[in-house]
C-alpha positions as CSV (number, residue, x, y, z in Angstrom):
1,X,4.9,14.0,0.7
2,X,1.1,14.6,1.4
3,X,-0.2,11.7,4.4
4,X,-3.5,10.4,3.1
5,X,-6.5,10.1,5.0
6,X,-8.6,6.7,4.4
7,X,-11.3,5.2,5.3
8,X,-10.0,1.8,5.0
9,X,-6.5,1.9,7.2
10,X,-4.7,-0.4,5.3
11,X,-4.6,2.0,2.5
12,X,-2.9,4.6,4.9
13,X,0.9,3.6,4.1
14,X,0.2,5.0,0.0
15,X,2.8,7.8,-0.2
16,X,0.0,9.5,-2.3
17,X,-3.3,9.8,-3.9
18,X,-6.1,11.1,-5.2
19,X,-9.4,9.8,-6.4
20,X,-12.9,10.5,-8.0
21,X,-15.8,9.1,-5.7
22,X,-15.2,7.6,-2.1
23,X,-16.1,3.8,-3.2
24,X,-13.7,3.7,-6.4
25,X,-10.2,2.3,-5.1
26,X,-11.1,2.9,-1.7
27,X,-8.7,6.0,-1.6
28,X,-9.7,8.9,0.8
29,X,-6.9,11.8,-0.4
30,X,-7.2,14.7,-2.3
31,X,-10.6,15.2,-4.2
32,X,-9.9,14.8,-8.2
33,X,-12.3,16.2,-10.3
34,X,-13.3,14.2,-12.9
35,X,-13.1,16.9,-15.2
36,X,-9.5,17.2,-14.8
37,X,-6.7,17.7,-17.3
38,X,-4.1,14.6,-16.8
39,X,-1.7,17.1,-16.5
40,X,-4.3,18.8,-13.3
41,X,-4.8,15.0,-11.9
42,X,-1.1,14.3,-11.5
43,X,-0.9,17.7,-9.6
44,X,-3.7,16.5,-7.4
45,X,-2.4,13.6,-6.7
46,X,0.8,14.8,-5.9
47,X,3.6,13.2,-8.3
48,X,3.8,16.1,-10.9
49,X,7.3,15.7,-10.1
50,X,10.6,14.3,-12.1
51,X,13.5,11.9,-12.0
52,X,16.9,11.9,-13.3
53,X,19.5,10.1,-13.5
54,X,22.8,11.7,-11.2
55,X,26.3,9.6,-11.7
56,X,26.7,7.2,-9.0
57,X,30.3,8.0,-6.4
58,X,31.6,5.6,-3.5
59,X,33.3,7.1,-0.9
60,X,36.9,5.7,-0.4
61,X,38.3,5.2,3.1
62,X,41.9,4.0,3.7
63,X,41.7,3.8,7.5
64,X,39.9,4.8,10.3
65,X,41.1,8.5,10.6
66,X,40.8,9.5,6.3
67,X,37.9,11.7,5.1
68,X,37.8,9.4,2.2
69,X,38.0,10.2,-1.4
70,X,35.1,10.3,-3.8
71,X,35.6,7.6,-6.9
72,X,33.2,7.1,-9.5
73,X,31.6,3.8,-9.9
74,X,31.6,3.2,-13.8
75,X,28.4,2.9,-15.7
76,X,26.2,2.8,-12.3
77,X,23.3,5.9,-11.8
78,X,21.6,7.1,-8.6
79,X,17.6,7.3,-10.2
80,X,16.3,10.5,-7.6
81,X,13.4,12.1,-7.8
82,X,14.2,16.2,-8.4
83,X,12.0,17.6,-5.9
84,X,13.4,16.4,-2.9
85,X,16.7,14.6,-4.0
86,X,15.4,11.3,-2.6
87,X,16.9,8.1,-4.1
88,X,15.1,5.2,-5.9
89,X,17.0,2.7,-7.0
90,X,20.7,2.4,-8.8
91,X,20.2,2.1,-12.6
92,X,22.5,1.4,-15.7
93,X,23.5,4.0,-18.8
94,X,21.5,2.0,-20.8
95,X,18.0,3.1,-18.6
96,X,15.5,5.4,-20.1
97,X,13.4,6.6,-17.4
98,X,9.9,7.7,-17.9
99,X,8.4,11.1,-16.2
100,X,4.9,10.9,-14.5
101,X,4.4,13.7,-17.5
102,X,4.6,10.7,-19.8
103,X,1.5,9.4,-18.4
104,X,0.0,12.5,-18.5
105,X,0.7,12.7,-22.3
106,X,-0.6,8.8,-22.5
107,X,-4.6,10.1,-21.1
108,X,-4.8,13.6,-22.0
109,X,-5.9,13.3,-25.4
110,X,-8.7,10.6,-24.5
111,X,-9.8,12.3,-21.7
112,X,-10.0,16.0,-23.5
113,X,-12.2,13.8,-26.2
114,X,-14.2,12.7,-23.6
115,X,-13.3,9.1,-24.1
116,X,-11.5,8.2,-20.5
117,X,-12.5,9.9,-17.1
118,X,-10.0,9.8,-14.6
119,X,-10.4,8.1,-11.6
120,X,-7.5,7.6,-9.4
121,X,-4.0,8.1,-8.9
122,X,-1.2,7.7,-6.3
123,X,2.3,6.3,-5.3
124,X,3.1,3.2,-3.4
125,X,6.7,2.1,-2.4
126,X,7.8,5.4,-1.1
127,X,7.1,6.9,-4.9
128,X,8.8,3.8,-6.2
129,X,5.3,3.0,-8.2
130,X,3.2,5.3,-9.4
131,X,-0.3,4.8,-10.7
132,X,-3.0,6.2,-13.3
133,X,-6.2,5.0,-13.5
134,X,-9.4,6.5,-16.0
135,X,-12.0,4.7,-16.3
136,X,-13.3,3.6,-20.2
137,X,-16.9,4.3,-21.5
138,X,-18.0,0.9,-20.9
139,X,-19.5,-1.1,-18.1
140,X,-22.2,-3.6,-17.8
141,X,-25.3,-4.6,-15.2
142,X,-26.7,-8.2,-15.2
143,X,-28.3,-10.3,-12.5
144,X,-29.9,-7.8,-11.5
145,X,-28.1,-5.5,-9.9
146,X,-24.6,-6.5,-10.5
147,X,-22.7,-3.0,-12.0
148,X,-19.1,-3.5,-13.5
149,X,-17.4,-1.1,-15.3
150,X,-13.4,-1.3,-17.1
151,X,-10.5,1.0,-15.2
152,X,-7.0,1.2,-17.5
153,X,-4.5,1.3,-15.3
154,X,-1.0,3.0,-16.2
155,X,1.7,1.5,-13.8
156,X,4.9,3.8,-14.2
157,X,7.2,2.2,-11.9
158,X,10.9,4.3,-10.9
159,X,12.9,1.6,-10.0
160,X,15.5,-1.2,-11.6
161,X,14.2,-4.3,-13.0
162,X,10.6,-2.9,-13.6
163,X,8.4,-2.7,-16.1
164,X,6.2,0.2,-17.2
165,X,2.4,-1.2,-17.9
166,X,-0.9,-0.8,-19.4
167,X,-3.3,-2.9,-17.2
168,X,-7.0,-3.4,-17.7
169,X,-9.2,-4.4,-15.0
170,X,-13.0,-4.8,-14.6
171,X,-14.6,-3.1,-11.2
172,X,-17.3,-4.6,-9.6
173,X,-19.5,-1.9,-8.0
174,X,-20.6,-3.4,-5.2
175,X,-17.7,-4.0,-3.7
176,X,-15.1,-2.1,-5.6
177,X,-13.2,-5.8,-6.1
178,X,-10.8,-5.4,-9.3
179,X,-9.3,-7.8,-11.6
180,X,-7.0,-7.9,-14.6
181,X,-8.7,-8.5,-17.8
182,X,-7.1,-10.4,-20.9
183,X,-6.3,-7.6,-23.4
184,X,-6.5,-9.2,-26.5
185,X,-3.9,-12.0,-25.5
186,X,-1.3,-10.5,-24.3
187,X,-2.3,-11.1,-20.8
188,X,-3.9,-8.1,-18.8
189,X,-1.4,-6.0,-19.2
190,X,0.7,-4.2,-22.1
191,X,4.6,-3.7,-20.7
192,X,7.8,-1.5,-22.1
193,X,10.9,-2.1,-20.5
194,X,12.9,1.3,-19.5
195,X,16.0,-0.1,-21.6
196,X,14.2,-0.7,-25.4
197,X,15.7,0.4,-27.6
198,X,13.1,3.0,-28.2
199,X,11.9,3.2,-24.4
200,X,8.0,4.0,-23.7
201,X,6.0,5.4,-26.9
202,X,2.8,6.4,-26.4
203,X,1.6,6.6,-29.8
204,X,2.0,2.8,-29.3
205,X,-0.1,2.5,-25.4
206,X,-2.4,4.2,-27.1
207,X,-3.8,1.9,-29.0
208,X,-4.7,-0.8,-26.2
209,X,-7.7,1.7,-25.7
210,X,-9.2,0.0,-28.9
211,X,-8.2,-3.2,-27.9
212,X,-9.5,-2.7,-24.1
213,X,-12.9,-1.9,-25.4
214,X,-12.8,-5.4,-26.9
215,X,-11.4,-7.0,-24.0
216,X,-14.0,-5.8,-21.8
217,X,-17.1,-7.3,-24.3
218,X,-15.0,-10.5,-23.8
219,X,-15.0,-10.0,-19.6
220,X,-18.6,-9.2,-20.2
221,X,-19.1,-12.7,-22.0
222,X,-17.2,-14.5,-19.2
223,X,-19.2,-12.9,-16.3
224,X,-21.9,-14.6,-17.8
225,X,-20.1,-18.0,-18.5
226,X,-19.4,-17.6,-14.6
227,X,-22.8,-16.6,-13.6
228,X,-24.4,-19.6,-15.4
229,X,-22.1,-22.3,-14.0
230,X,-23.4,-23.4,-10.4
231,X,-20.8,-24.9,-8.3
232,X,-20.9,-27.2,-5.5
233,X,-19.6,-27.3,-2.2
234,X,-16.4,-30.1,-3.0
235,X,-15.7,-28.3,-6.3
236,X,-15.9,-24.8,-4.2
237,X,-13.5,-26.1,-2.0
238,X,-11.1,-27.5,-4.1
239,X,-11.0,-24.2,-6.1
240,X,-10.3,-22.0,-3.2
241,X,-7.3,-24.9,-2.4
242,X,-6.1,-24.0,-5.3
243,X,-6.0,-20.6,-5.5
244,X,-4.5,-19.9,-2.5
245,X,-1.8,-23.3,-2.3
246,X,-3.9,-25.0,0.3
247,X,-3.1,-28.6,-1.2
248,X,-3.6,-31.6,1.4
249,X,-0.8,-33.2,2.2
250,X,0.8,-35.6,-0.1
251,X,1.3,-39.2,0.4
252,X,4.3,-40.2,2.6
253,X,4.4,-36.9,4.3
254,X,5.1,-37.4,8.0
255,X,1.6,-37.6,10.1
256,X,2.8,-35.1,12.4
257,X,4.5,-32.5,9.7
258,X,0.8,-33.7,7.4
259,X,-1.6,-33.0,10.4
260,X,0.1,-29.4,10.9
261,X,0.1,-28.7,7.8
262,X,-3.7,-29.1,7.3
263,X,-4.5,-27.3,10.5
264,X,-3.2,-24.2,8.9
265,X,-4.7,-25.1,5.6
266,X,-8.4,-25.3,7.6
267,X,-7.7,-22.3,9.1
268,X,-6.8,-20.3,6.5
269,X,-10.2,-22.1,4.6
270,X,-12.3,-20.6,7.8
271,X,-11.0,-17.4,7.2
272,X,-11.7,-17.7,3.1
273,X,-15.4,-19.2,3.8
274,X,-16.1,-16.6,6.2
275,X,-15.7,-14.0,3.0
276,X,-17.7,-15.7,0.8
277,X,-20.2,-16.4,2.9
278,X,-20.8,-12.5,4.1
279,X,-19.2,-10.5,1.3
280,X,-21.3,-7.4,-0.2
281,X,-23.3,-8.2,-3.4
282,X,-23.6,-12.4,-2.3
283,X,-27.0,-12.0,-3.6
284,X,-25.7,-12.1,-7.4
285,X,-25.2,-15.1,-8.5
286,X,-24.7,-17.0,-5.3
287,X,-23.7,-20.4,-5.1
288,X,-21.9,-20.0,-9.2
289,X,-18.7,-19.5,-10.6
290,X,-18.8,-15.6,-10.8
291,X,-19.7,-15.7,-6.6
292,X,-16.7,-17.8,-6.6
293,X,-14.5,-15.1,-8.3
294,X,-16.0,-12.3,-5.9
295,X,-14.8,-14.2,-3.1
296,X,-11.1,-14.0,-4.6
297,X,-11.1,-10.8,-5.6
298,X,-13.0,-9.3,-1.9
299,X,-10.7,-10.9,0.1
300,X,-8.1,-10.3,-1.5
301,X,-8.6,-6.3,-2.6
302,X,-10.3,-5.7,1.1
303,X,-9.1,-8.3,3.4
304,X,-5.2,-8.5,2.9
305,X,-3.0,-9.2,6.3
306,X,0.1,-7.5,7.3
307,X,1.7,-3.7,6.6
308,X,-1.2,-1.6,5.0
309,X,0.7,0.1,2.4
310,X,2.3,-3.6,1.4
311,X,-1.2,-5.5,1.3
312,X,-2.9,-2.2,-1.1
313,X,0.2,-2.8,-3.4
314,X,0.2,-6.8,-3.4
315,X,-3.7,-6.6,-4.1
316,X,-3.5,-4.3,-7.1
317,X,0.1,-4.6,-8.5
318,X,1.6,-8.3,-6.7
319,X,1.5,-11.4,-5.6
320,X,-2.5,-10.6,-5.1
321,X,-3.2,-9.1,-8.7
322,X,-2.0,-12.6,-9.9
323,X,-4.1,-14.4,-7.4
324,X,-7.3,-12.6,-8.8
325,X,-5.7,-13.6,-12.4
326,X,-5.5,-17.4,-11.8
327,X,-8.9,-17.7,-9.6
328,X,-10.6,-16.2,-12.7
329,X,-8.7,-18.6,-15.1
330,X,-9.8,-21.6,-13.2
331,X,-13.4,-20.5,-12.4
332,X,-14.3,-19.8,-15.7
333,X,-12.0,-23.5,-17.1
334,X,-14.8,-24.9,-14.0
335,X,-18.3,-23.0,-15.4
336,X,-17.0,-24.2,-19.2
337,X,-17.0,-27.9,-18.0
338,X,-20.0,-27.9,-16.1
């Protein structure tokens, strides 16, 4: 598999990638032309390849000096990818895996009619998860010079207990921050189990295009909920608790166990302040809701801790995704109040 070059190293662990401009995803691969067939962008990217499913054998060993026998495990699949035999995960009969094509086949016909423009795509987890992202015709500028556009992101993940998903996200320019936007309520993304009855159908994906569009008016209305609701320092603080589980101790909790407890709770709140204070773009809207949000969505998206290739797969597809789900949630039930 092709090792990606970055300019951010904690993207370096992606398996692969490929993007359209150097500040969108913060991926340094392969150049993708924005012109590109989906079919042309999956072979840039590097996962124009397939999977199968290959009948699952244990090997049987009696003692110490037999060869073992070869004995079929009933109902049980090896999911490997074709091109280099590597294995993915153990799957049922009952598993309808999805080929990277499939994606392809889900963008083509919106970018050929000009209505999507492809703007990234990769695998993280060894190839476990891949990724499709085109950008929609629509975007938005306010406070001045605050740019955010909407990204659809495919999620076509090869391994058990997985879901394959339709994400939007808005995309803050300045700092290339993303978050998952409410399509239409159904959350921010659109998922198909690998074992319906009927398995992925794109005729049906394809229709949270039309809904997207509408869901990314809505995020448009809420940047400007955000923007108009100033927050003050105790509220600020109490949000950013909240978001990241920082609650103070409760009552009863031993002083020593308590006084630990906070320390790392002040530290970590350092840390988060630090961000907010100094992140790109504080100029817009500073000291409101939608600076707030920022805040979540920089540090998180920029300044994860840890592995690199763990931290760019928490932040868009994790434990980090949902972070940037609930601080926008509860900045925006904070700007309605005020």
């Amino acid at each position: 598999m092709t090792q990606i070059a970055t300019h951010d190293a904690r993207y370096t662990g992606l398996e692969t990638a490929a993007h359209a401009a150097a500040d969108k995803w913060h991926i340094i691969g392969k150049q993708l032309d924005v012109k590109a067939t989906a079919d042309e962008v999956l072979a840039t990217a590097g996962i124009n390849w397939t999977v199968s499913k290959q009948p699952l054998r244990s090997r049987i060993f009696h003692d110490k000096e037999d060869t073992g026998i070869d004995v079929p495990v009933p109902g049980k699949y090896a999911l490997v990818r074709d091109t280099d035999h590597k294995v993915f995960d153990v799957v049922g009969k009952d598993w309808k895996q999805v080929q990277n094509s499939d994606v392809a086949a889900f963008f083509d016909g919106f970018i050929k009619a000009g209505n999507l423009t492809p703007h990234a795509a990769g695998a993280t987890q060894e190839g476990r998860n891949v990724f499709f992202v085109a950008k929609i015709n629509k975007s938005f500028k306010f406070l001045g010079t605050d740019v955010n556009e909407g990204l659809l992101c495919f999620t076509n993940p090869h391994k058990h207990g997985s879901c394959v998903s339709v994400r939007l996200m808005g995309n803050r320019l300045w700092c290339a921050n993303q978050i998952g936007i409410d399509i239409g309520g159904r959350g921010d993304s659109v998922r198909f189990t690998h074992v319906a009855r009927n398995g992925f159908r794109v005729d049906l994906a394809q229709k949270i295009i039309g809904l997207s569009i509408a869901a990314f008016d809505q995020y448009e209305q809420q940047a400007h909920i955000l923007a108009g609701g100033k927050a003050t320092p105790a509220q600020i603080e109490t949000y950013f608790r909240k978001v990241w589980g920082l609650e103070k101790p409760g009552e009863g909790t031993e002083p020593k166990l308590a006084k630990e407890i906070e320390d790392r709770n002040q530290e970590a709140l350092v840390r988060i302040y630090d961000a907010h204070n100094n992140q790109p773009g504080i100029e817009c809207g500073k000291g409101t809701w939608w600076h707030a949000v920022n805040s979540v969505t920089y540090i998180t998206d920029h300044l994860g801790r840890g592995d690199e290739a763990r931290a760019f797969h928490t932040a868009q597809f994790g434990a980090g995704a949902e972070r940037k789900r609930k601080g926008l949630a509860l900045a925006l039930e904070y700007a309605k109040a005020a």
